[in-house]
TIRO-2110 file (N, C-alpha, C; in Angstrom, 1 decimal):
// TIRO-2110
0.8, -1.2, 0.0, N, 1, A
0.0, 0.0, 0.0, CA, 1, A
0.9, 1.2, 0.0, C, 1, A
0.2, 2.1, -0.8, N, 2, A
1.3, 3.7, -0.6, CA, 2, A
1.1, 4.5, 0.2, C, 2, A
2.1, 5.3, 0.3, N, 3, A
2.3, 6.2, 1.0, CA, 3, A
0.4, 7.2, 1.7, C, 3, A
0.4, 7.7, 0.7, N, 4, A
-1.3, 8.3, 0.6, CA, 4, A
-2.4, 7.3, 0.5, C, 4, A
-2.4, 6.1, 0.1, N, 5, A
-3.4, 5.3, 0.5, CA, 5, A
-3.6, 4.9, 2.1, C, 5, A
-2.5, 4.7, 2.9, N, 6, A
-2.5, 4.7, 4.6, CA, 6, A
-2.7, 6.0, 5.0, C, 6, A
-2.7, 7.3, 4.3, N, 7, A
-3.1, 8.3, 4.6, CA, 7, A
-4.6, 8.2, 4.7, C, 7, A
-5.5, 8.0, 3.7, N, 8, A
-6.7, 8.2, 3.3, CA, 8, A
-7.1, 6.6, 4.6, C, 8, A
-6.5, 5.8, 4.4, N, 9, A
-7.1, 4.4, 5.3, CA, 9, A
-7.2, 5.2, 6.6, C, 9, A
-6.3, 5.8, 7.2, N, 10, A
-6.0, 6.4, 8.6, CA, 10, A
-6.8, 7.7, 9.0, C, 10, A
-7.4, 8.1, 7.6, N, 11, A
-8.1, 9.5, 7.8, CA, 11, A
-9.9, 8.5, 8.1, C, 11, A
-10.3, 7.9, 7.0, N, 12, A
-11.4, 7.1, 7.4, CA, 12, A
-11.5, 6.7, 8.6, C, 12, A
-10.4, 5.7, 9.3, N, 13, A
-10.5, 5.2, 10.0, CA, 13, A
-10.8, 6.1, 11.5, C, 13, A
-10.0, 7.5, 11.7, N, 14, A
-10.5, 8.4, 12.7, CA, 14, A
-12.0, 8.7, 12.5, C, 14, A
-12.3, 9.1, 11.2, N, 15, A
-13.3, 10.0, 10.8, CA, 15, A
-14.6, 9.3, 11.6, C, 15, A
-14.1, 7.5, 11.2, N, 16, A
-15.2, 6.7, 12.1, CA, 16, A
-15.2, 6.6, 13.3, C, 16, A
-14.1, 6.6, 13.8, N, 17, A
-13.6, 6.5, 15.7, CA, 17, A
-14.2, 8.0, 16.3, C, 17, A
-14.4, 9.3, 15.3, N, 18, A
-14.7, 11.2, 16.0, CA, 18, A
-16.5, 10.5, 15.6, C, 18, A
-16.9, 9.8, 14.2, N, 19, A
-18.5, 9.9, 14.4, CA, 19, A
-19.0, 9.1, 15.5, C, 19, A
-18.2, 8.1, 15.7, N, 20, A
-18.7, 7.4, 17.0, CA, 20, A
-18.8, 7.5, 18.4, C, 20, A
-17.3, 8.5, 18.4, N, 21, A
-17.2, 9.4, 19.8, CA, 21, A
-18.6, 9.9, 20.7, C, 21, A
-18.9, 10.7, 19.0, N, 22, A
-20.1, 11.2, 19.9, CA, 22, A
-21.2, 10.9, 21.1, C, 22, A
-22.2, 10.2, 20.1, N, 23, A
-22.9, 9.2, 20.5, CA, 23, A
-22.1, 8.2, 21.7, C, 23, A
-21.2, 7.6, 21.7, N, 24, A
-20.5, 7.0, 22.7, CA, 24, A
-20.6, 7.7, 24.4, C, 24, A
-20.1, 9.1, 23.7, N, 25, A
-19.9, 10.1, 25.3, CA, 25, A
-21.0, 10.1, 25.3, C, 25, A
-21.8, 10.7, 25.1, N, 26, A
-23.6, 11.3, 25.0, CA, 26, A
-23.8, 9.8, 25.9, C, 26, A
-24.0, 8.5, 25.7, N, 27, A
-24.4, 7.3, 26.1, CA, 27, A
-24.1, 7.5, 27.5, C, 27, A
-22.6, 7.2, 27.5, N, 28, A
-22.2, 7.3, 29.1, CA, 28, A
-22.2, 8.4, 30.0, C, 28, A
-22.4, 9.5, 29.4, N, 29, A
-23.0, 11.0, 30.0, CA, 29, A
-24.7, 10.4, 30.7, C, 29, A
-25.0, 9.9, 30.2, N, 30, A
-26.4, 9.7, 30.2, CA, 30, A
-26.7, 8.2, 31.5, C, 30, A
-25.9, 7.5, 31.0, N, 31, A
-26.1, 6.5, 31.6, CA, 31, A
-25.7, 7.0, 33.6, C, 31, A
-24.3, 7.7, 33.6, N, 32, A
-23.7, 8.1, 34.9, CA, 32, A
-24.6, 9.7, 35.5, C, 32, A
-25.8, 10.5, 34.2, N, 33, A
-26.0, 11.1, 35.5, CA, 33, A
-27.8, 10.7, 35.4, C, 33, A
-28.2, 10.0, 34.6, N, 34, A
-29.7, 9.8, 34.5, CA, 34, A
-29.5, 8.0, 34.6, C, 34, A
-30.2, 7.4, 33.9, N, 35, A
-30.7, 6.1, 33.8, CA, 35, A
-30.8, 5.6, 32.4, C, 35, A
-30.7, 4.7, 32.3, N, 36, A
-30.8, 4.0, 30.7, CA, 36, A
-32.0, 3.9, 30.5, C, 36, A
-32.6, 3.9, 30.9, N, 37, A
-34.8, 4.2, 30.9, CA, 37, A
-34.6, 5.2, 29.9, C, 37, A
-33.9, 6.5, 30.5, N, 38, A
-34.4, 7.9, 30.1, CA, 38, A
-33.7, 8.3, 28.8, C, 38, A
-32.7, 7.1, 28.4, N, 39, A
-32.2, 7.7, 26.7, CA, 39, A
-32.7, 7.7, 25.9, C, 39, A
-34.1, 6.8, 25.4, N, 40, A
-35.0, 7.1, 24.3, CA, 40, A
-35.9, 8.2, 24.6, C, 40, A
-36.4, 8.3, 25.4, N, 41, A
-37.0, 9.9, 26.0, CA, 41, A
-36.1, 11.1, 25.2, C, 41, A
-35.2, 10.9, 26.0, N, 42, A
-34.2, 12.1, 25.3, CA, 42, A
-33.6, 12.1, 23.6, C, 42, A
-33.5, 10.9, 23.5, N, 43, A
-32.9, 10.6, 21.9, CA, 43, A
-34.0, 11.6, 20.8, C, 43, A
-35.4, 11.4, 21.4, N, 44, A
-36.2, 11.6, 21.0, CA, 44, A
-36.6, 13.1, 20.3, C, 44, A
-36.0, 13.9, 21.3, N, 45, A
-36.0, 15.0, 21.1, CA, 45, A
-34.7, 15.6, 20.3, C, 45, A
-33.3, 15.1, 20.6, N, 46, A
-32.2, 15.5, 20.2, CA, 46, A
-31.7, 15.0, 19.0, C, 46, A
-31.9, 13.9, 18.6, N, 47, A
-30.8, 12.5, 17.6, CA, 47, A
-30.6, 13.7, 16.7, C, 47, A
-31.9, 14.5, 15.9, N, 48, A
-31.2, 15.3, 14.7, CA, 48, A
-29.7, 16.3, 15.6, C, 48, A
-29.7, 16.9, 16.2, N, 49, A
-28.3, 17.5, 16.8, CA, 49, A
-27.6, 16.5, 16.8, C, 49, A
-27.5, 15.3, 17.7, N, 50, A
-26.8, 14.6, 17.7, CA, 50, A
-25.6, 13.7, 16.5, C, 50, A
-26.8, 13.6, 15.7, N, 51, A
-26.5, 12.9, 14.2, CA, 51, A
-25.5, 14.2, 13.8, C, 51, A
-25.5, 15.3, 13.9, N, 52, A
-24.8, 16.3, 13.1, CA, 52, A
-23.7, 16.6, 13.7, C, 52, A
-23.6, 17.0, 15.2, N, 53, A
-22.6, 16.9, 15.5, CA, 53, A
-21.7, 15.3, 15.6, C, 53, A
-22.2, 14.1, 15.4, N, 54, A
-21.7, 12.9, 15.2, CA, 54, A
-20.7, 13.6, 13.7, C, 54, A
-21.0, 14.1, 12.5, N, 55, A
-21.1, 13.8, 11.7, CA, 55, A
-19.8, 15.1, 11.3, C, 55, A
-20.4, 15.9, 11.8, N, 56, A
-19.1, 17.3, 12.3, CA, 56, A
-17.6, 16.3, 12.6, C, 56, A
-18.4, 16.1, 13.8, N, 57, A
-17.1, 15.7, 14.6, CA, 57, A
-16.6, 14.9, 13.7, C, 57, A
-17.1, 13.9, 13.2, N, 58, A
-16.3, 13.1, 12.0, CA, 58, A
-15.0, 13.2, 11.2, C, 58, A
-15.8, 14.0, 10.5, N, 59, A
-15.6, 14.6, 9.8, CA, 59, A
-13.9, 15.3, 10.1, C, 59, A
-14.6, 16.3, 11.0, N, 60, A
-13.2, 16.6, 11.9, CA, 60, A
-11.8, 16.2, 11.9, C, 60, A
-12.2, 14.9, 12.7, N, 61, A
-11.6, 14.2, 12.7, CA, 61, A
-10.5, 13.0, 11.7, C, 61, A
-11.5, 12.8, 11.0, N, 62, A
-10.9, 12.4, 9.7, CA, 62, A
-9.8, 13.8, 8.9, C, 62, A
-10.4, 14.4, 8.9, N, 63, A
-9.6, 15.8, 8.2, CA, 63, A
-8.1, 15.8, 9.3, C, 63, A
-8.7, 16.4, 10.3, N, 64, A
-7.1, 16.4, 11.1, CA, 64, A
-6.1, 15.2, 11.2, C, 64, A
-6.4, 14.2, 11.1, N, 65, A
-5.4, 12.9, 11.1, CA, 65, A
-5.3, 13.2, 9.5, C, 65, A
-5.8, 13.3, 8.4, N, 66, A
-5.5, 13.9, 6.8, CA, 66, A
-4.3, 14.7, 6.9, C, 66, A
-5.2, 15.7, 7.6, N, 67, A
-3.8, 17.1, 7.2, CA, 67, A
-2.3, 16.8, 8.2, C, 67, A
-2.5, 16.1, 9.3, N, 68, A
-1.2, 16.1, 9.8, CA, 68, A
-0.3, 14.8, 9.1, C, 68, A
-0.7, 14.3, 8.8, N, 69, A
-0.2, 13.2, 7.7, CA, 69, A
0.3, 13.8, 6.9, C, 69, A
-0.5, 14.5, 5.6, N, 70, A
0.0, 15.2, 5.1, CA, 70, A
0.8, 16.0, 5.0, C, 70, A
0.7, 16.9, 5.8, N, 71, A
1.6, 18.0, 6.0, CA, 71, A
3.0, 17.6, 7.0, C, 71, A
3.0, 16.2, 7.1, N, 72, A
4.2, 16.0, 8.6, CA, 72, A
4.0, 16.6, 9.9, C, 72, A
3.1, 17.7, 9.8, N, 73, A
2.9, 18.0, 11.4, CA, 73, A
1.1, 18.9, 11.8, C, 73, A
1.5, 18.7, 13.0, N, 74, A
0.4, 18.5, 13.8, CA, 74, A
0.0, 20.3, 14.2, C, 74, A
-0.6, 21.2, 12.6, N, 75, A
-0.7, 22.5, 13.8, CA, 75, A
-2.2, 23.0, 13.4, C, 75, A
-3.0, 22.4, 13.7, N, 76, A
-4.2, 22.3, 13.5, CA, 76, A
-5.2, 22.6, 15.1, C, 76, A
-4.3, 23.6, 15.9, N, 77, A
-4.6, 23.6, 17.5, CA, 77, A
-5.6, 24.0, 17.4, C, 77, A
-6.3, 25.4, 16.4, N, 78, A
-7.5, 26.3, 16.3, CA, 78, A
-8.6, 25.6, 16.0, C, 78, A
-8.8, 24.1, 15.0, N, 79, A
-9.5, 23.9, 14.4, CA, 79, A
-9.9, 22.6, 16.2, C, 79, A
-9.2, 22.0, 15.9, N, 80, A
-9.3, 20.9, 17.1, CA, 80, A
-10.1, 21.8, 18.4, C, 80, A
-9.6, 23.1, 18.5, N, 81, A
-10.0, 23.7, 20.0, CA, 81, A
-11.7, 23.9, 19.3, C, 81, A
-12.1, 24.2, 17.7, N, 82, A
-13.0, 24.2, 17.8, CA, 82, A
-14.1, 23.3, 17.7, C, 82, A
-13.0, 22.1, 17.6, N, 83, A
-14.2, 20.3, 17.7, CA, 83, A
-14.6, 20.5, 19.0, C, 83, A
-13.5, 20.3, 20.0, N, 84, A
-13.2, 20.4, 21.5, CA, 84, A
-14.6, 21.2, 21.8, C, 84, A
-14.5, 22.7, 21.6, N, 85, A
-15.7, 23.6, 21.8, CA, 85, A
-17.4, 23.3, 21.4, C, 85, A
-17.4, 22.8, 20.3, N, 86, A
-18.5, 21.9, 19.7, CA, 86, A
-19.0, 21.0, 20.8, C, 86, A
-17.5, 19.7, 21.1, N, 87, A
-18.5, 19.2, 22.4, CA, 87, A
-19.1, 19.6, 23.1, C, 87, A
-18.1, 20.4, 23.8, N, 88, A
-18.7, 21.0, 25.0, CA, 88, A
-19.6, 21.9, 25.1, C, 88, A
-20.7, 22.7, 24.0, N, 89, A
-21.7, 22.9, 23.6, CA, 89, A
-22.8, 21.8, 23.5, C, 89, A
-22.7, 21.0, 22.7, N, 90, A
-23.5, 19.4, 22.8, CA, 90, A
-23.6, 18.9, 24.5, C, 90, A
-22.5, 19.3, 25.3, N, 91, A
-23.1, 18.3, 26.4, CA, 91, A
-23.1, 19.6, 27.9, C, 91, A
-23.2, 20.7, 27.1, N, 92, A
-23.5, 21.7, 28.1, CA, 92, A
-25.2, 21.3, 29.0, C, 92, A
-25.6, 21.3, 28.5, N, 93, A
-27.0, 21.3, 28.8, CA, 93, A
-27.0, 19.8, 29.7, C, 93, A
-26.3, 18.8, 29.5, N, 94, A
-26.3, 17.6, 30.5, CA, 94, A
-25.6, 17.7, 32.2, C, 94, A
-25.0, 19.0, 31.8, N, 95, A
-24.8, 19.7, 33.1, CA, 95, A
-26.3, 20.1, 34.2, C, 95, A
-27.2, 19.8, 33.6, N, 96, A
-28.7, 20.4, 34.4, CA, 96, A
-28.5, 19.5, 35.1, C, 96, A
-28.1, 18.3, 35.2, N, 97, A
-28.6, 17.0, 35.8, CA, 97, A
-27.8, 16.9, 37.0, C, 97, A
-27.0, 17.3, 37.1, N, 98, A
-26.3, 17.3, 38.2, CA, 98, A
-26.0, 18.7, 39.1, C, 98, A
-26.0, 19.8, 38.5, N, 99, A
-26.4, 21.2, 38.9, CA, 99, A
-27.4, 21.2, 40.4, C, 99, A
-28.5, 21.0, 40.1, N, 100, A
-29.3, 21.1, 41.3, CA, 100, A
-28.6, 19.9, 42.3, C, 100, A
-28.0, 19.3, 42.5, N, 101, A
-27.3, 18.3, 43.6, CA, 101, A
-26.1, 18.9, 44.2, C, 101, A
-25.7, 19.8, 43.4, N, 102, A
-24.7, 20.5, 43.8, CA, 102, A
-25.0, 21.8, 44.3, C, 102, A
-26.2, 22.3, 44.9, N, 103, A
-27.0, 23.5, 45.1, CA, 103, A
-26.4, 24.6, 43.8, C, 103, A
-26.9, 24.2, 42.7, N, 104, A
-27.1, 25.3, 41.7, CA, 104, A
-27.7, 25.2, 40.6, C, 104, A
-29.3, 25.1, 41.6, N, 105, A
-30.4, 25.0, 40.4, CA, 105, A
-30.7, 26.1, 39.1, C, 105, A
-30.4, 27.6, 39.8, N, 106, A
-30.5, 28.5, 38.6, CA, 106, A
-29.8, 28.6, 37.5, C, 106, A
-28.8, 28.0, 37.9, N, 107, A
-27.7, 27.6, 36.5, CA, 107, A
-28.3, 26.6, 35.7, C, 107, A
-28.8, 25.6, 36.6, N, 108, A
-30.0, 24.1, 35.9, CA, 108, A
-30.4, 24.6, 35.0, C, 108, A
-31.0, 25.4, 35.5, N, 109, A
-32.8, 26.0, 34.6, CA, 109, A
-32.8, 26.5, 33.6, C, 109, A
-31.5, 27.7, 33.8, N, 110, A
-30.8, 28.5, 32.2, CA, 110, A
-30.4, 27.3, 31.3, C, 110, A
-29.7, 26.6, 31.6, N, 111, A
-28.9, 25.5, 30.7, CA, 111, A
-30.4, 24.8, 30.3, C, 111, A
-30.6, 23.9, 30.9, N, 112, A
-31.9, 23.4, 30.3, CA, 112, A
-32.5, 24.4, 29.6, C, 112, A
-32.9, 25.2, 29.6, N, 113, A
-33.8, 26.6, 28.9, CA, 113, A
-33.0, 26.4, 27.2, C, 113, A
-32.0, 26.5, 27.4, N, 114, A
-31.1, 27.0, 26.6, CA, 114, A
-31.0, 25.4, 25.8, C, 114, A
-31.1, 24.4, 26.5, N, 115, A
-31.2, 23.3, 25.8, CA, 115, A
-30.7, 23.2, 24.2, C, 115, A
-31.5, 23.0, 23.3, N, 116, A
-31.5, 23.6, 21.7, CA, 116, A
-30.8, 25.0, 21.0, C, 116, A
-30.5, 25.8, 22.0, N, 117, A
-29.5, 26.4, 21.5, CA, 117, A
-28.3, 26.2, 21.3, C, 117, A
-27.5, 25.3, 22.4, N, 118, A
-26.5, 24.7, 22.9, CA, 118, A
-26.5, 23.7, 22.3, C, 118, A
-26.9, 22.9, 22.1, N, 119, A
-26.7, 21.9, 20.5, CA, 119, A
-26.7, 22.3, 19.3, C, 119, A
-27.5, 23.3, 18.6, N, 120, A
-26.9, 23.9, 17.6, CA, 120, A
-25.7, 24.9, 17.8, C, 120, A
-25.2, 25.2, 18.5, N, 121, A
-23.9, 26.0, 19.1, CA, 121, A
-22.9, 24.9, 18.7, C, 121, A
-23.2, 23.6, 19.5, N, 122, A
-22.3, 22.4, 18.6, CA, 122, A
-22.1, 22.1, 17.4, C, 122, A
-23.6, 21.9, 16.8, N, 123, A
-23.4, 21.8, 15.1, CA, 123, A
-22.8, 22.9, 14.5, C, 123, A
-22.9, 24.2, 14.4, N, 124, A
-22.6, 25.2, 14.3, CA, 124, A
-21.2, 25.2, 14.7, C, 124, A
-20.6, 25.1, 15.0, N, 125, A
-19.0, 24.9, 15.6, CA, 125, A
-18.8, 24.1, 14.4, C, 125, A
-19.3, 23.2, 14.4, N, 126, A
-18.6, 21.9, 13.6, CA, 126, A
-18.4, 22.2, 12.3, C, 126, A
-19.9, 22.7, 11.7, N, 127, A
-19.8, 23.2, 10.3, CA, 127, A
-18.2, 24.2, 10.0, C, 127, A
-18.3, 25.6, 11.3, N, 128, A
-16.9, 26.4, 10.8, CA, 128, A
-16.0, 25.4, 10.8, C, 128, A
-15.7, 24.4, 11.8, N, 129, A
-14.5, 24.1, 12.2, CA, 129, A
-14.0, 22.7, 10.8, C, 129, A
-15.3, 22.0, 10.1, N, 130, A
-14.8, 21.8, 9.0, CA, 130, A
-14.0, 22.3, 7.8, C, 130, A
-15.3, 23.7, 7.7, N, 131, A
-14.0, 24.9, 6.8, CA, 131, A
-13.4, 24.9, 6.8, C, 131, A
-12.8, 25.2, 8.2, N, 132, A
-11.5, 25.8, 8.5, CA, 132, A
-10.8, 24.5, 7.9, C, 132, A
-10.7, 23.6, 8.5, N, 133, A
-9.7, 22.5, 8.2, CA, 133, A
-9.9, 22.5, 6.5, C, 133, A
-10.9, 22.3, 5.9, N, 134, A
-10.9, 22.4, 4.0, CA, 134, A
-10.6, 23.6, 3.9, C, 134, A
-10.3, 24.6, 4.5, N, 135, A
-9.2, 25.9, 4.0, CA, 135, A
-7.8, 25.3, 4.5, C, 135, A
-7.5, 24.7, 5.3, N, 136, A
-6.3, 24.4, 5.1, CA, 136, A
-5.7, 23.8, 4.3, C, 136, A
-6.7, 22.1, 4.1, N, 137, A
-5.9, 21.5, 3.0, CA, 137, A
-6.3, 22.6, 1.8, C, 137, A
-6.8, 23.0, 1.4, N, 138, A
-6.5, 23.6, 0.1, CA, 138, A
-5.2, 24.9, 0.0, C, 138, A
-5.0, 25.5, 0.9, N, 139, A
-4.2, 26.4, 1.1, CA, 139, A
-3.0, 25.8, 0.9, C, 139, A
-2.7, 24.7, 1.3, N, 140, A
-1.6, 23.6, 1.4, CA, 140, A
-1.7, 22.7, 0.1, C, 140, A
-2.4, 23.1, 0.1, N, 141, A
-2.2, 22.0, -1.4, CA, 141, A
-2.3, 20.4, -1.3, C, 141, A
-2.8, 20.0, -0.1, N, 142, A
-2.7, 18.3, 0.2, CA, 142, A
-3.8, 17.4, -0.5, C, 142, A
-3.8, 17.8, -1.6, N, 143, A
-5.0, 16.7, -1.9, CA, 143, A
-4.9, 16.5, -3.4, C, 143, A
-5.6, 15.4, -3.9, N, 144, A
-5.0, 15.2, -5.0, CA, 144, A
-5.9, 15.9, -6.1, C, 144, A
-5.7, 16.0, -7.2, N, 145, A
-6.3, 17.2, -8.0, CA, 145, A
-7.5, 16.5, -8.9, C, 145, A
-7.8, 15.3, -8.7, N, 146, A
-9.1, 14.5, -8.9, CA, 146, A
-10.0, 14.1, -8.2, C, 146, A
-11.1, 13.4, -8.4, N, 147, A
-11.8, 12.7, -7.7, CA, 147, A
-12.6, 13.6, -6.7, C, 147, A
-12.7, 13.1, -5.4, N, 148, A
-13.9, 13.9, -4.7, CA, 148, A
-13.1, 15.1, -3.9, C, 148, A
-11.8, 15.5, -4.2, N, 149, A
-10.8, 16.6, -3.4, CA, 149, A
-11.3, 17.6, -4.7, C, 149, A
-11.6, 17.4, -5.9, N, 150, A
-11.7, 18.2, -6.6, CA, 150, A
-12.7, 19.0, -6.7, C, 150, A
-14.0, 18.3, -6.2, N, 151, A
-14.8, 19.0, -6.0, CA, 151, A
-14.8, 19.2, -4.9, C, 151, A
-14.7, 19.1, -3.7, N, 152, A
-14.3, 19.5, -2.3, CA, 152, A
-13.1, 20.8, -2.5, C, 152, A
-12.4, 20.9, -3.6, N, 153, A
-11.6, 22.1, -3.8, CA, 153, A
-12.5, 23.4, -4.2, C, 153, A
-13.2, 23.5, -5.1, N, 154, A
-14.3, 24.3, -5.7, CA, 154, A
-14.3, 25.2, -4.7, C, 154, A
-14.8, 25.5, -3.7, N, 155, A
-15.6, 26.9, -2.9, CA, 155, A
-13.9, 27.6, -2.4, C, 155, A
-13.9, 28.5, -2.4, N, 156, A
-12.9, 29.6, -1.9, CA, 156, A
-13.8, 29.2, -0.3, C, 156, A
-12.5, 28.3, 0.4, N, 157, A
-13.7, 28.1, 1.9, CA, 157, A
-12.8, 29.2, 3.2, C, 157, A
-11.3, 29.8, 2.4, N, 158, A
-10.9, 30.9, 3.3, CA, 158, A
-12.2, 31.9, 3.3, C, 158, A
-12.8, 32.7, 1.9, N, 159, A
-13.7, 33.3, 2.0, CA, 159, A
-14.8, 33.3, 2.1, C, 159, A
-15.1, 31.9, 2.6, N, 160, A
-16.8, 31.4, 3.0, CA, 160, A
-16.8, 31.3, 4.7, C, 160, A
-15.3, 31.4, 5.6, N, 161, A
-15.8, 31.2, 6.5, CA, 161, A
-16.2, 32.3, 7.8, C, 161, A
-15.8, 33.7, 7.4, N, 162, A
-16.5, 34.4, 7.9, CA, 162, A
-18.0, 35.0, 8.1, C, 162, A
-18.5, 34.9, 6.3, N, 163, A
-19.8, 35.1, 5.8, CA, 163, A
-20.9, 33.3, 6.8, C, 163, A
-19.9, 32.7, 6.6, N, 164, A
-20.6, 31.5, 7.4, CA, 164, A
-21.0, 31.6, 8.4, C, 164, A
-20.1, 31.6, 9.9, N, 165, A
-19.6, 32.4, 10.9, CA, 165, A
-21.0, 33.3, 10.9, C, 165, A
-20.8, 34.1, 10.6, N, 166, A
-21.7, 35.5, 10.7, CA, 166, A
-23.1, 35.1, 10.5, C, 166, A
-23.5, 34.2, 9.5, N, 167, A
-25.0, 33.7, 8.9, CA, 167, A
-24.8, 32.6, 10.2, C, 167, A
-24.6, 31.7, 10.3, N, 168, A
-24.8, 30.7, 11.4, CA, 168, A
-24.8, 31.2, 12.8, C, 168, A
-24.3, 32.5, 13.1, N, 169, A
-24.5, 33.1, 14.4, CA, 169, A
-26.1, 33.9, 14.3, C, 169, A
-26.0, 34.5, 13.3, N, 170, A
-27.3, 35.0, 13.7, CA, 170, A
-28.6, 34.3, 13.4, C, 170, A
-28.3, 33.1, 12.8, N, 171, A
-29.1, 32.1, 13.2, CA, 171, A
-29.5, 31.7, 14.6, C, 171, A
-28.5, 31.3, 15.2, N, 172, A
-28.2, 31.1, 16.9, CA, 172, A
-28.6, 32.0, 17.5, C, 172, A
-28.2, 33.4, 16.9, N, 173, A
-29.0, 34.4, 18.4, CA, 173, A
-30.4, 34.4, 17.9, C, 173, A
-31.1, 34.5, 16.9, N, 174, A
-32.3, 34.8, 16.6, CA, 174, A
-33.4, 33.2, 17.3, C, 174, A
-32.6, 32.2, 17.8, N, 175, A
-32.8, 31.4, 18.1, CA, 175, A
-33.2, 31.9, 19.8, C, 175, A
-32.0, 31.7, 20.2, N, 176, A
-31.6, 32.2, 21.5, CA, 176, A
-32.9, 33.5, 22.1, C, 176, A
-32.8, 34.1, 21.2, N, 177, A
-34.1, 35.1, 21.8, CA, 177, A
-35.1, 34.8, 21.3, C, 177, A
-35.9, 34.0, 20.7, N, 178, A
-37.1, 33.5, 20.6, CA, 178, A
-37.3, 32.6, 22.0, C, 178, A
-36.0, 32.1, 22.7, N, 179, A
-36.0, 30.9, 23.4, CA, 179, A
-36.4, 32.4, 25.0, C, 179, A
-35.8, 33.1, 24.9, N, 180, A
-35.9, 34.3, 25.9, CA, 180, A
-37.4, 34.5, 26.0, C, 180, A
-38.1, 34.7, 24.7, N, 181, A
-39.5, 35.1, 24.8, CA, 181, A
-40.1, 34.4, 25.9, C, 181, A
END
């Protein structure tokens, strides 16, 4: 096998280990502060967030094991701090469940409130934080100039990811204060 084909096996191979992350933590989040009764209850309402940030994070992930392969090194800190941040948007809100045990139910109540914001705050992370990483390899030039990098080359994604950024936030806040109402 060559050189770039263990590249590409090794980038899959994460991309599947970051989509299954998700769902994995979410499980044992769930299982240590609620009950295994209560995960279809909840699946119920979330799986579309869930499925996206699974799918983000993937993604993610697959790209960063890509680019540092390719590139020989590992400087991809901005983009990873923004998988990292993604989580911890997705499982902000699993903080309610333990909050009030620790006397700090007002914090509970916001976070729960905020519920669905805070999961798209995840997806939304994930979407920039894949840009960013497809502005890198293209910037860098790591990809081969056929097949599905070629059309993954197409969008100028340096200059999509502020206009994104900007459109996906005010999505979020306009969200956010409907949730105020």
């Amino acid at each position: 096998m060559t050189m770039e084909k263990d590249v590409g096996k090794n980038a899959w191979v994460a991309a599947a280990a970051g989509f299954l992350a998700v769902p994995t933590f979410y499980l044992v989040l769930m299982v240590a502060l609620n009950s295994a009764s209560f995960i279809p209850l909840d699946l119920r309402d979330i799986w579309p967030y869930l499925l996206a940030m699974s799918i983000g994070f993937g993604l993610q992930t697959g790209l960063f094991v890509y680019i540092r392969e390719m590139a020989g090194r590992a400087s991809m800190a901005a983009s990873a701090g923004t998988s990292g941040g993604a989580m911890a948007a997705c499982c902000a809100h699993h903080a309610t469940d333990i909050l009030p045990i620790v006397g700090l139910t007002a914090i509970a109540g916001v976070l729960d409130r905020y519920r669905i914001p805070l999961l798209l705050l995840g997806v939304f992370s994930n979407i920039i934080g894949v840009m960013w990483m497809l502005a890198h390899v293209k910037k860098h030039k790591l990809y081969e100039r056929g097949g599905a990098w070629k059309a993954l080359m197409q969008p100028n994604w340096p200059e999509l990811i502020v206009p994104a950024a900007v459109a996906l936030g005010g999505v979020w806040l306009a969200l956010v204060l409907r949730v105020v109402k």
